[in-house]
N, CA, C and O atoms as CSV, one atom per row, in Angstrom:
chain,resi,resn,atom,element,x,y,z
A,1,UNK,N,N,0.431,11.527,-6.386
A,1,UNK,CA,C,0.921,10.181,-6.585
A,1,UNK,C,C,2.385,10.255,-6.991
A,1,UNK,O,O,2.704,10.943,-7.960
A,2,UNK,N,N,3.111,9.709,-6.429
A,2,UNK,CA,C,4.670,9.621,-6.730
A,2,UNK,C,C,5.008,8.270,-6.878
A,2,UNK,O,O,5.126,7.431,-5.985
A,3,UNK,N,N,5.222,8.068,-8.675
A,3,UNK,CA,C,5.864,6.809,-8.668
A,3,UNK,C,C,6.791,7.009,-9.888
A,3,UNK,O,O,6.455,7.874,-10.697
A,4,UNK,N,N,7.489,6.572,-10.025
A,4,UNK,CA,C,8.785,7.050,-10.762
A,4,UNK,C,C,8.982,5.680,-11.178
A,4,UNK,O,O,8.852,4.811,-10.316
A,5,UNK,N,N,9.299,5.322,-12.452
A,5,UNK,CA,C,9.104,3.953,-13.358
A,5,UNK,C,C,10.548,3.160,-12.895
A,5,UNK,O,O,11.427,3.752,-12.269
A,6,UNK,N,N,10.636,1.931,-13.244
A,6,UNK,CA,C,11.850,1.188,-13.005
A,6,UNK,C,C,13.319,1.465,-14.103
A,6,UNK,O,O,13.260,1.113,-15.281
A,7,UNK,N,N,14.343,2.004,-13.630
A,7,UNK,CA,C,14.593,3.026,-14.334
A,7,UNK,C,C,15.621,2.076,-15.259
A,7,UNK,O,O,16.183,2.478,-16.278
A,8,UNK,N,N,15.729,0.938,-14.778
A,8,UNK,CA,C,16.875,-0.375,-14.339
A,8,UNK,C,C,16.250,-1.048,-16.099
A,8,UNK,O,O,16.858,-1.746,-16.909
A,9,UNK,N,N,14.916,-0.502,-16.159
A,9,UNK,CA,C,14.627,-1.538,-17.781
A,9,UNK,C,C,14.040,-0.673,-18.698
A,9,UNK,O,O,13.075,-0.998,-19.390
A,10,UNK,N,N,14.698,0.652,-18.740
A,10,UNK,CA,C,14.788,1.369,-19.852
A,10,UNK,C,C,15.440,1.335,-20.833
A,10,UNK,O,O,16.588,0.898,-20.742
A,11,UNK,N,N,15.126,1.612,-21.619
A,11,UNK,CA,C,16.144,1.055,-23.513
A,11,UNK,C,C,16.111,2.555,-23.830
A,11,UNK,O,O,15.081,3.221,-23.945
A,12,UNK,N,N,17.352,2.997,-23.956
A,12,UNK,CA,C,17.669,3.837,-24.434
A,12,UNK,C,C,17.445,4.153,-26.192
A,12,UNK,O,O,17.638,3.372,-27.123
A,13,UNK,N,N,16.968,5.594,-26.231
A,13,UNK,CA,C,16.158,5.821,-27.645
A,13,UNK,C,C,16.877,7.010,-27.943
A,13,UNK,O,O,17.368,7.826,-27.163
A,14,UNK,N,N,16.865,6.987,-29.583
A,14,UNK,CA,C,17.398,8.458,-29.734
A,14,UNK,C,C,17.064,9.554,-29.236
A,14,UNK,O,O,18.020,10.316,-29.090
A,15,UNK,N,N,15.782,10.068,-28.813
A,15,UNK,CA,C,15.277,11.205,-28.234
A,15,UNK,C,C,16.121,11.838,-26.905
A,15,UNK,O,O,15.904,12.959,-26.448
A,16,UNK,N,N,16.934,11.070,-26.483
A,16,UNK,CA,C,17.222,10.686,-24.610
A,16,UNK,C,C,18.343,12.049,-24.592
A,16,UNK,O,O,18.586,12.608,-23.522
A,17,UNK,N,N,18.918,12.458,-25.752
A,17,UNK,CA,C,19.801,13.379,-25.725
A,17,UNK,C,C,19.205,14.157,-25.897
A,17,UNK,O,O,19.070,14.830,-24.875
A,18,UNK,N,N,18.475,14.671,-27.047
A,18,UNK,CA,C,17.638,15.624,-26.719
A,18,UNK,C,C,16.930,16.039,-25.713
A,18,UNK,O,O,16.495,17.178,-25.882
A,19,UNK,N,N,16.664,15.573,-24.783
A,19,UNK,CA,C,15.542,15.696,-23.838
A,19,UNK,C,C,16.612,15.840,-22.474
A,19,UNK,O,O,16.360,16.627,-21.562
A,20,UNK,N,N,17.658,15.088,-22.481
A,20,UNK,CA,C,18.554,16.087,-21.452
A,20,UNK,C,C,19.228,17.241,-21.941
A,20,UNK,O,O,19.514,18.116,-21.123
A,21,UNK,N,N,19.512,17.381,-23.077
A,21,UNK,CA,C,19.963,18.809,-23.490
A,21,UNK,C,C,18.833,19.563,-22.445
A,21,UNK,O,O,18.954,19.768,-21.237
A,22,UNK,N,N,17.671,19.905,-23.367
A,22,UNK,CA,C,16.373,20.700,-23.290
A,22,UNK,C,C,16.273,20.779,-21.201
A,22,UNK,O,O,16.150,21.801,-20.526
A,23,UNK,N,N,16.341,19.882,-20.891
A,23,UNK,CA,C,16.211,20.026,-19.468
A,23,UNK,C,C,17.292,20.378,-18.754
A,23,UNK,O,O,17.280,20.687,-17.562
A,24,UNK,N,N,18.365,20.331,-19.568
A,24,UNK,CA,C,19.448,21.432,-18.341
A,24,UNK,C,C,19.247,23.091,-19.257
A,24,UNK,O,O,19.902,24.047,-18.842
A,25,UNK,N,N,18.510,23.232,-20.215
A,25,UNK,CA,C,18.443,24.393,-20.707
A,25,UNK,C,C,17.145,25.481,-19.968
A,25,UNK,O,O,17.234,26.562,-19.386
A,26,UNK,N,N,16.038,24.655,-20.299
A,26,UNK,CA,C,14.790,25.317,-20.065
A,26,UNK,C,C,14.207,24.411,-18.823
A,26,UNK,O,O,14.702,23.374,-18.383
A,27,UNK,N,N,12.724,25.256,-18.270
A,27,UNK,CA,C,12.410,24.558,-16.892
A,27,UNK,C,C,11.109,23.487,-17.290
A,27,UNK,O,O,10.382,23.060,-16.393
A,28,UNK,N,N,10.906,23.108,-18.714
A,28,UNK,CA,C,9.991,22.149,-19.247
A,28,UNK,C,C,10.179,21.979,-20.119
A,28,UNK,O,O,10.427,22.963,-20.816
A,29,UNK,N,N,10.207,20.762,-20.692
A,29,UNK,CA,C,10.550,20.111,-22.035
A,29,UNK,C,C,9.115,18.896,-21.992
A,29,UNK,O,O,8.965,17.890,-21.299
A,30,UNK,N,N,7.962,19.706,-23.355
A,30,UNK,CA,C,7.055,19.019,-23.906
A,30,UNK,C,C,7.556,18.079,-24.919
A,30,UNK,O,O,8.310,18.372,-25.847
A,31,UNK,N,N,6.913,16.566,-24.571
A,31,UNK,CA,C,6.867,15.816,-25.291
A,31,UNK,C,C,5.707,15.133,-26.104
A,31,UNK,O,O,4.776,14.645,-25.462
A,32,UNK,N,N,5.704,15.071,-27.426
A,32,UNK,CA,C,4.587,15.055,-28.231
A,32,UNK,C,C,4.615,14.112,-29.043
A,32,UNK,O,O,5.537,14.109,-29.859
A,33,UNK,N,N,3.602,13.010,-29.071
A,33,UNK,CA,C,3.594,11.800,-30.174
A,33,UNK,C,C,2.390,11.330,-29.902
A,33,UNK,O,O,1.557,11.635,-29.048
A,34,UNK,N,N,2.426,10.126,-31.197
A,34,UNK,CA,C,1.023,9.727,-31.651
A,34,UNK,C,C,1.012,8.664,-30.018
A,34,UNK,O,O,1.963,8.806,-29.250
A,35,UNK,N,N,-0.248,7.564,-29.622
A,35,UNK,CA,C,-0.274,6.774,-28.713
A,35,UNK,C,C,0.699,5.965,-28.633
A,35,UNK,O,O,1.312,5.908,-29.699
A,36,UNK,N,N,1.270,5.055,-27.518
A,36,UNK,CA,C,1.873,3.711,-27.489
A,36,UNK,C,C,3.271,4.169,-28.425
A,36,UNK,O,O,4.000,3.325,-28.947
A,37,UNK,N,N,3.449,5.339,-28.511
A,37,UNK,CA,C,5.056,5.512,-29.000
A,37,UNK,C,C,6.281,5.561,-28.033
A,37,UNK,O,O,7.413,5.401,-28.492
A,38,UNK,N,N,6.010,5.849,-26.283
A,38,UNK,CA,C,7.056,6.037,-25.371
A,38,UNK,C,C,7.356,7.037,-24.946
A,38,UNK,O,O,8.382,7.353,-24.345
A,39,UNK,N,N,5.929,7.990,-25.398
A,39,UNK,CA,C,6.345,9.601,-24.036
A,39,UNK,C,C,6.676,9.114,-23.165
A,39,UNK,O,O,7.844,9.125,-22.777
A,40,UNK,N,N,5.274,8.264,-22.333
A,40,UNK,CA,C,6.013,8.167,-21.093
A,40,UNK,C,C,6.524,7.385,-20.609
A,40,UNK,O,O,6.475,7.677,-19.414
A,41,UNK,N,N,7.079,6.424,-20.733
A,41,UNK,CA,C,8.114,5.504,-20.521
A,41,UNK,C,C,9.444,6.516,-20.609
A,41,UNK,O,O,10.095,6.673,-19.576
A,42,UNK,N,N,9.911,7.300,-22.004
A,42,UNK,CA,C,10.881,8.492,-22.017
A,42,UNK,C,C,11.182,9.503,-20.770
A,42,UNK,O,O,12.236,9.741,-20.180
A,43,UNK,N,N,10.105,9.914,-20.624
A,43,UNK,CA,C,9.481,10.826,-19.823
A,43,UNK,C,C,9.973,10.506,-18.276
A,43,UNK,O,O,10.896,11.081,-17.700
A,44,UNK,N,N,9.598,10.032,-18.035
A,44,UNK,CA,C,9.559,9.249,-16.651
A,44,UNK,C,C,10.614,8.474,-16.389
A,44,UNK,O,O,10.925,7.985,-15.303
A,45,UNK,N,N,11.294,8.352,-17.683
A,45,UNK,CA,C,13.224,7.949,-17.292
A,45,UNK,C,C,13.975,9.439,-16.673
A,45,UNK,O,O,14.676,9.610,-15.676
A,46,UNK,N,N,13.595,10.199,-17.504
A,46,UNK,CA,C,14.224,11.651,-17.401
A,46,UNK,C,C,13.321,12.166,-16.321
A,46,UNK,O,O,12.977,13.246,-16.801
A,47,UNK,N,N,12.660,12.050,-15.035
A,47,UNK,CA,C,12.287,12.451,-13.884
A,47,UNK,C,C,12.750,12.034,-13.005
A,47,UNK,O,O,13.615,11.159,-13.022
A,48,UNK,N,N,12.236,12.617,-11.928
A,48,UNK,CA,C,12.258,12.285,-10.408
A,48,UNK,C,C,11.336,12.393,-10.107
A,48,UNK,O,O,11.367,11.818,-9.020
A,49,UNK,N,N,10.119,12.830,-10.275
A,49,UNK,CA,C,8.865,12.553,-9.703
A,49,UNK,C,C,7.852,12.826,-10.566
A,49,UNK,O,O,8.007,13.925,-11.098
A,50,UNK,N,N,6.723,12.157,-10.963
A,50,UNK,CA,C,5.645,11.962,-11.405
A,50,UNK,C,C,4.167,12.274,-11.069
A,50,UNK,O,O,3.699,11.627,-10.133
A,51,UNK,N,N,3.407,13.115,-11.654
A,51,UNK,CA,C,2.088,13.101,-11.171
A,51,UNK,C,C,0.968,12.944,-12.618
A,51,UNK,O,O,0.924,13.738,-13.558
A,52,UNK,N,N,0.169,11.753,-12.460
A,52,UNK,CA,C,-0.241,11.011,-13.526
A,52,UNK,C,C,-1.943,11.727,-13.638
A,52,UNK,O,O,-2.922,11.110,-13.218
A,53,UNK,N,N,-2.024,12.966,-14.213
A,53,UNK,CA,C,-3.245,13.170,-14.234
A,53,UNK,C,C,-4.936,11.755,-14.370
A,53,UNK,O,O,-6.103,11.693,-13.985
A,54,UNK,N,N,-3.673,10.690,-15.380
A,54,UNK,CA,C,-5.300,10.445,-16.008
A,54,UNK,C,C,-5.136,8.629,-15.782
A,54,UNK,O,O,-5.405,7.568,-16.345
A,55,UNK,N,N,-4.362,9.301,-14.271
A,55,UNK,CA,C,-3.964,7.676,-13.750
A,55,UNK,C,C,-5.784,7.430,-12.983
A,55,UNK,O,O,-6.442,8.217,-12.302
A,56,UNK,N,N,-6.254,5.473,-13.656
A,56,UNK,CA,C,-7.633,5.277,-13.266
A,56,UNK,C,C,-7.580,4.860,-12.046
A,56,UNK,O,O,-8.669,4.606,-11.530
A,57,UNK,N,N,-6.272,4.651,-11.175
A,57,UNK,CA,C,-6.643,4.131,-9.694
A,57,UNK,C,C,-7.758,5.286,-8.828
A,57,UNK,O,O,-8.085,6.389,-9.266
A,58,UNK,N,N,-8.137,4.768,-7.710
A,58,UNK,CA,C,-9.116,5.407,-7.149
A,58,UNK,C,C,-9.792,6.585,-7.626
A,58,UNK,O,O,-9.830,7.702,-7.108
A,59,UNK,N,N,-10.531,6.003,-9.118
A,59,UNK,CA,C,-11.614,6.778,-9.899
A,59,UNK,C,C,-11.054,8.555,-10.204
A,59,UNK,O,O,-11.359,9.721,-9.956
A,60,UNK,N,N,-10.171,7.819,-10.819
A,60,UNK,CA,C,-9.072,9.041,-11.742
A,60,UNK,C,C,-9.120,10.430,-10.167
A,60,UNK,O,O,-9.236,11.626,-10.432
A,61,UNK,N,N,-9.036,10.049,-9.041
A,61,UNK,CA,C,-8.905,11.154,-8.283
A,61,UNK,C,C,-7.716,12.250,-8.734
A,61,UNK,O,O,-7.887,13.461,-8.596
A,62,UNK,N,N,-6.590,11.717,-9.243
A,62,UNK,CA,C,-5.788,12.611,-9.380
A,62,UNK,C,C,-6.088,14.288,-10.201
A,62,UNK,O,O,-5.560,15.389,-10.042
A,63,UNK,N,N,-7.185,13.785,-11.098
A,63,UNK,CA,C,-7.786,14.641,-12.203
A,63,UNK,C,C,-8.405,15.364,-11.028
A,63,UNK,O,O,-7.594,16.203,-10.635
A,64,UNK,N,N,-9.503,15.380,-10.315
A,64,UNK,CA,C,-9.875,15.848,-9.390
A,64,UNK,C,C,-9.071,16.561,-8.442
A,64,UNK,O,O,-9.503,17.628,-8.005
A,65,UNK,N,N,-8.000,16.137,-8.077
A,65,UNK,CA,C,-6.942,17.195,-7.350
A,65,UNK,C,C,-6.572,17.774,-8.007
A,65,UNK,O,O,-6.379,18.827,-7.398
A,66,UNK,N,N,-6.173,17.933,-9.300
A,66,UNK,CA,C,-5.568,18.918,-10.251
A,66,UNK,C,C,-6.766,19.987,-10.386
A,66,UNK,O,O,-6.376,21.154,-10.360
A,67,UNK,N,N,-8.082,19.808,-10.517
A,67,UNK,CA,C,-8.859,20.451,-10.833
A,67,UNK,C,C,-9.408,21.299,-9.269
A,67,UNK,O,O,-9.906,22.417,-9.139
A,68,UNK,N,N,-9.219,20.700,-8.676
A,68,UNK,CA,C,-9.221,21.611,-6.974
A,68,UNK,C,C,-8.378,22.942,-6.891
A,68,UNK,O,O,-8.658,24.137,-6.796
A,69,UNK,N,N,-6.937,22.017,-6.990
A,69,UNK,CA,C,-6.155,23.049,-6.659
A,69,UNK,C,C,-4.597,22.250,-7.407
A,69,UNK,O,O,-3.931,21.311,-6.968
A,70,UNK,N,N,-4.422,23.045,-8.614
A,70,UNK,CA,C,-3.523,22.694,-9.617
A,70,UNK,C,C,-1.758,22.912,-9.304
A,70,UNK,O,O,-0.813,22.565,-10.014
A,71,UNK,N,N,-1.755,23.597,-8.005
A,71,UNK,CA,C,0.070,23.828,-7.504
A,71,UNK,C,C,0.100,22.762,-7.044
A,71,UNK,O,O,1.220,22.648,-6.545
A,72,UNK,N,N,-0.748,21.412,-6.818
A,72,UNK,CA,C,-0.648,20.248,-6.454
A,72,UNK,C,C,0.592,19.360,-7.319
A,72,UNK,O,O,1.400,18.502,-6.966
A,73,UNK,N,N,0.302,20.011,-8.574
A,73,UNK,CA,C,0.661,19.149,-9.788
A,73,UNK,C,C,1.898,19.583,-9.640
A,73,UNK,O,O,2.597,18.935,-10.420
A,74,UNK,N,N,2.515,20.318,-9.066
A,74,UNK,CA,C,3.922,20.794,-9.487
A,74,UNK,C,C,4.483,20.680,-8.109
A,74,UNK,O,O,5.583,21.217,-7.977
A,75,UNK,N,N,3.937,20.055,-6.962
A,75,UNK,CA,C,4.999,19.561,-5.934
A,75,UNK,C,C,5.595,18.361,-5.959
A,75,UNK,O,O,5.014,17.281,-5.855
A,76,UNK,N,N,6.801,18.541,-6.103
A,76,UNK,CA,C,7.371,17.378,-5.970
A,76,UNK,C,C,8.751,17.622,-6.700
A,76,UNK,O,O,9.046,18.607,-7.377
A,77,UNK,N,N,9.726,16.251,-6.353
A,77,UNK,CA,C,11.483,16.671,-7.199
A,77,UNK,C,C,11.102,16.736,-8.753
A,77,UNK,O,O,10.337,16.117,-9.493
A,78,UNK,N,N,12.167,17.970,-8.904
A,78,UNK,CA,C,12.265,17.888,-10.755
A,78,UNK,C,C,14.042,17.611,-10.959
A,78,UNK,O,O,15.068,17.743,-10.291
A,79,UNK,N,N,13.651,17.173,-12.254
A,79,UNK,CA,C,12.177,17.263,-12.855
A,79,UNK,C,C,11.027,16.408,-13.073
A,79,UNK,O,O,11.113,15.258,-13.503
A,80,UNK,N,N,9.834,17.059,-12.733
A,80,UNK,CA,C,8.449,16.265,-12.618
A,80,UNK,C,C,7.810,15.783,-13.749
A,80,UNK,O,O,8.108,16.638,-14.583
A,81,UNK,N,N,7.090,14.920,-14.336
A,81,UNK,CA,C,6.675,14.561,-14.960
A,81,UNK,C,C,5.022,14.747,-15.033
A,81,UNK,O,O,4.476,13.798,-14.470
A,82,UNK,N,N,4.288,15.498,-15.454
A,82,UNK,CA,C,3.013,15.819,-15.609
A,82,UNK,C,C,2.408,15.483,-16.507
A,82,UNK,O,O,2.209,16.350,-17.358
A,83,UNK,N,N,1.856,14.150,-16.744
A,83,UNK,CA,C,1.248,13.166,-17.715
A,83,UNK,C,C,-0.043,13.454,-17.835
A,83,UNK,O,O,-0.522,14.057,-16.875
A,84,UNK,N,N,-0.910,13.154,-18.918
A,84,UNK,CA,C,-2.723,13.351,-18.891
A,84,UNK,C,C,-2.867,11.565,-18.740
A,84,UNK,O,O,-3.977,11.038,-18.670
C-alpha cells in the first residue's frame, strides 16, 4: 500500500529536526510514544513511501503480506515508513 499523508497540513513539531538529523545519519530512525501522540502523522511527513502493517482495509491484508514474505515491507522510496 503506498500512501504518503498530505504533506501540505502538517504542523511542524519539535521532534522534525531530530528526525532529519537521524535520517541523513543512519538507514532507520525508530519512533516511540504513548497512542494518539503523532508518530505517525511525524513519520509519514519525513517519508516517501509508506507500508501500514495494521492498516484494517481489506481485512488487515497487509499483515498477511508481511507475514508471507516480509522484503515486501521494504519496497518502495525511502525513506519508508513501516507502521504496525
Amino acid at each position: 500500500m503506498e500512501k504518503v499523508a498530505d504533506k501540505s497540513r502538517y504542523k511542524p513539531r519539535v521532534i522534525d529536526a531530530a528526525v532529519k538529523k537521524y535520517l541523513s545519519a543512519f538507514g532507520a530512525v525508530c519512533i516511540e510514544g504513548p497512542k494518539w501522540c503523532g508518530k505517525t502523522w511525524t513519520s509519514s511527513f519525513h517519508s516517501n513511501s509508506e507500508f501500514l502493517i495494521g492498516d484494517p482495509s481489506n481485512n488487515f491484508q497487509n499483515r498477511s503480506l508481511a507475514e508471507i514474505s516480509p522484503s515486501i515491507v521494504l519496497e518502495g522510496a525511502t525513506p519508508r515508513l513501516i507502521d504496525e
